[in-house]
C-alpha positions, -999 to 999 in steps of 0.1 A, spaced: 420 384 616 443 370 596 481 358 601 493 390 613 524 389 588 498 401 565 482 427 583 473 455 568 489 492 579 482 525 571 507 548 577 497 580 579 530 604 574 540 638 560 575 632 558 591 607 533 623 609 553 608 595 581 581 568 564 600 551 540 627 539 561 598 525 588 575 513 559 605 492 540 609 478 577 574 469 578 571 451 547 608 435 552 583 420 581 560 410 560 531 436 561 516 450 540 523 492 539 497 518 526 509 555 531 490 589 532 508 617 537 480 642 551 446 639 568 424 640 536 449 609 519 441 595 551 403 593 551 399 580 511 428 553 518 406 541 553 374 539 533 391 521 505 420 497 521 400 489 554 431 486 571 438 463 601 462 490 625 465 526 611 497 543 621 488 579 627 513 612 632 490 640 644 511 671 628 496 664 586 489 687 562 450 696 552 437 678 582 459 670 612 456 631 634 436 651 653 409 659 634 413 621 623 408 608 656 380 636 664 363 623 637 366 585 638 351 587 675 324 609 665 314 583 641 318 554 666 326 520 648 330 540 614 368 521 617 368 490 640 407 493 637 433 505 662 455 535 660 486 538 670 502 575 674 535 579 662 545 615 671 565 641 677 546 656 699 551 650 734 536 666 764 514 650 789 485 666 771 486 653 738 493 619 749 459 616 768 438 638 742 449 608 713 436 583 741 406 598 753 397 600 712 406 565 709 440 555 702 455 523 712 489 536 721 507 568 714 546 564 706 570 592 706 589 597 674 621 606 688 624 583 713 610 553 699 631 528 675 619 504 645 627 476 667 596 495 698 573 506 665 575 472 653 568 452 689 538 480 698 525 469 666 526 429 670 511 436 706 482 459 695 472 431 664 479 403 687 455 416 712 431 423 684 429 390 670 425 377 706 397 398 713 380 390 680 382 351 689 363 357 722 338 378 700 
């Protein structure tokens, strides 16, 4: 991968209130920010941006993170890129359903600041790019 200041993001987020704020952070950072704000933006922007990380809330309009993640498993491969959960939703439950489908980590909205959203995502590309080298 390349330098991960230039990583690519998809931020997949229904509320403007809550995205722009985190996506002028991550491009303040040096990233570069793509946003969908439902399931079916989602999908045509993965095809088209090949992203390196996708940010992913799982309550969207026309087709929730759920049905993204469903999806992306079924299709094993069909996007090489981590996924990092950045909900609202909470419970025990919904934590290990977006694992067992594949996500990297799964970050609670609420309780999680630009400053923990920022470091999860350096960690996840860093780990990326290590495990591409030994690839």
């Amino acid at each position: 991968m390349k330098d991960l200041k230039n990583a690519k993001i998809l931020f997949v987020e229904d509320e403007p209130t809550l995205s722009q704020p985190l996506a002028s952070r991550l491009t303040r950072e040096g990233f570069v920010v793509t946003l969908a704000q439902d399931g079916e933006e989602a999908f045509q922007k993965l095809q088209k941006e090949d992203p390196d990380l996708m940010l992913l809330d799982l309550c969207l309009p026309r087709q929730s993170g759920f049905e993204i993640l469903e999806y992306l498993a079924a299709k094993k491969n069909a996007h090489p890129a981590p996924i990092i959960v950045l909900s609202n939703l909470s419970s025990a439950e919904d934590t290990s359903r977006a694992k067992e489908l594949g996500a990297y980590d799964y970050l609670v909205k609420f309780r999680t600041s630009h400053d923990e959203i920022l470091e999860h995502i350096r960690s996840c590309l860093e780990k990326k790019s290590t495990e591409n080298k030994e690839n």
